[in-house]
C-alpha positions in Angstrom: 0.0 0.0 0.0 1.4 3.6 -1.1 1.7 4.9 2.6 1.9 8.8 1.0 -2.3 7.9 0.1 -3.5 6.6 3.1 -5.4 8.9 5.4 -7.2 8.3 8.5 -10.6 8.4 8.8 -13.6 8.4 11.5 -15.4 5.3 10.9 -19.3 5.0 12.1 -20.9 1.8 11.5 -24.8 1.1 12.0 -26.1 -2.3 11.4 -29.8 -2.8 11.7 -31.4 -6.4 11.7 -35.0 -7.6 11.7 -35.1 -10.8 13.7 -38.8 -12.1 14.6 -40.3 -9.1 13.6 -38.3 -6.7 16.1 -35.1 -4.2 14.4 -32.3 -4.7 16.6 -29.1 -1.5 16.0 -25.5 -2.0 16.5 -23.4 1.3 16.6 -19.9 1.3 16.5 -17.1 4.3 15.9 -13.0 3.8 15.7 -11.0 5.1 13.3 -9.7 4.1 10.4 -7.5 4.2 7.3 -8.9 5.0 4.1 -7.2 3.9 0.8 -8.4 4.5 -2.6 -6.8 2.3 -5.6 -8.2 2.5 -9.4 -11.5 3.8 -8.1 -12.2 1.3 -5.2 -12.0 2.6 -1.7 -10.5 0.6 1.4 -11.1 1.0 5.1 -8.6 -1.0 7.4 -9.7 -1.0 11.1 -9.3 -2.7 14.5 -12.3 -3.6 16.8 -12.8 -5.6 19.9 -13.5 -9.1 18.9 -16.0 -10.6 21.4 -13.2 -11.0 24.1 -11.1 -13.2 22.4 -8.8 -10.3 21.1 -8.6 -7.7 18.2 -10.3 -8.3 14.9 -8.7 -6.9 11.5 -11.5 -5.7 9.5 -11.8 -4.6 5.9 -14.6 -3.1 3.7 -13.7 -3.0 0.7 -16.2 -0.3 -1.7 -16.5 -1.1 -5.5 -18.3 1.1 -7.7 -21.1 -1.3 -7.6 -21.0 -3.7 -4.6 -19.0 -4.1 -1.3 -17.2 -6.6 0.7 -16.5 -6.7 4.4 -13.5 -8.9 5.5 -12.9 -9.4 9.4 -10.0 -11.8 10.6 -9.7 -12.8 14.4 -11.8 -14.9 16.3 -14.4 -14.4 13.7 -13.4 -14.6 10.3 -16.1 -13.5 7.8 -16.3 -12.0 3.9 -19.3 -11.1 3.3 -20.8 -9.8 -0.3 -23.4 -7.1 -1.1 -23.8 -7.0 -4.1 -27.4 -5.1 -5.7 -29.2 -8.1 -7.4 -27.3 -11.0 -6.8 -27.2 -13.2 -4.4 -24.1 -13.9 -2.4 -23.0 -17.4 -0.2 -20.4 -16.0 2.5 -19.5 -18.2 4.8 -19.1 -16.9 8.7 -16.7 -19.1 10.9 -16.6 -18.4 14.7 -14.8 -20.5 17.5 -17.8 -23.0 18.0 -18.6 -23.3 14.0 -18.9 -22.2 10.5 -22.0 -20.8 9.4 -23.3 -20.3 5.9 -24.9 -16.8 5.4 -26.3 -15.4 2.5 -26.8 -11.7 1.4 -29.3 -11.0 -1.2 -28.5 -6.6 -1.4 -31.5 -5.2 -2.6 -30.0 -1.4 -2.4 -27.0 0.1 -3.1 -25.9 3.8 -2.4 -22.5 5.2 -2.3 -22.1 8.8 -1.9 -18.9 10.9 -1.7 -18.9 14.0 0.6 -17.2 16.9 1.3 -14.8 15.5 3.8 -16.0 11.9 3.8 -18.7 9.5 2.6 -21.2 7.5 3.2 -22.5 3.9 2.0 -26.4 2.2 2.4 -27.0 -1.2 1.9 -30.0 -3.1 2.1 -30.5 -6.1 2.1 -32.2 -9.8 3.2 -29.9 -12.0 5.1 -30.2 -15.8 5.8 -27.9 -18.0 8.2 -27.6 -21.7 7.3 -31.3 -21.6 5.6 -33.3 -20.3 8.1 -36.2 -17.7 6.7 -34.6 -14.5 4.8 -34.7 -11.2 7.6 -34.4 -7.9 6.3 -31.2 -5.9 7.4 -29.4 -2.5 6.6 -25.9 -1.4 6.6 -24.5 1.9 6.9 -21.0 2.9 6.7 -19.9 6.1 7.1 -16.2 8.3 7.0 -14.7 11.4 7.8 -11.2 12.4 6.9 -9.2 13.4 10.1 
């Protein structure tokens, strides 16, 4: 990575999730390093990974899908991709768990000082009943 284009960022993510009818949030902030390569943006960060440790995480922003990457006591990649479906699989210490994204939105924006990404989507683990969830990422250059 070309360290003179790497800048750091304040990273806010919000994942919402509908399970049993009910929308659960998750909020988290930390910052981050932003890298941008041929037109497709990269944000590098740390987080807390359920008490076993630090988990390197990825999202990775293509001009028509993205990918979030996480390697530690989870290890993920997950897909979001607008009209396809996607089989990720999610491995934690107790098992492996097939989950599938099918994005139904897709919104990228660049900002002054920042952007901000929306995704939509249905997500299944292992087969159970599609639940609709949301993703929002959002940066702000330091």
């Amino acid at each position: 990575m070309d360290t003179e284009k790497k800048k750091k960022v304040d990273l806010t993510l919000t994942g919402r999730h509908c399970r049993d009818g009910r929308w659960e949030e998750t909020v988290s902030s930390c910052e981050a390093t932003w890298y941008e390569k041929d037109g497709t943006i990269y944000l590098f960060y740390e987080e807390p990974d359920q008490g076993a440790g630090i988990c390197r995480s990825r999202i990775t922003i293509y001009e028509r899908s993205a990918e979030v990457d996480r390697k530690g006591a989870v290890n993920a990649k997950i897909t979001y991709e607008t009209g396809k479906v996607h089989e990720n699989t999610y491995a934690v210490p107790y098992g492996v768990f097939l989950v599938t994204t099918d994005t139904r939105y897709f919104y990228f924006e660049k900002k002054e000082g920042g952007a901000s990404l929306r995704l939509e989507y249905q997500i299944s683990m292992n087969g159970s009943e599609p639940e609709p969830a949301t993703l929002e990422v959002e940066y702000h250059f330091q």
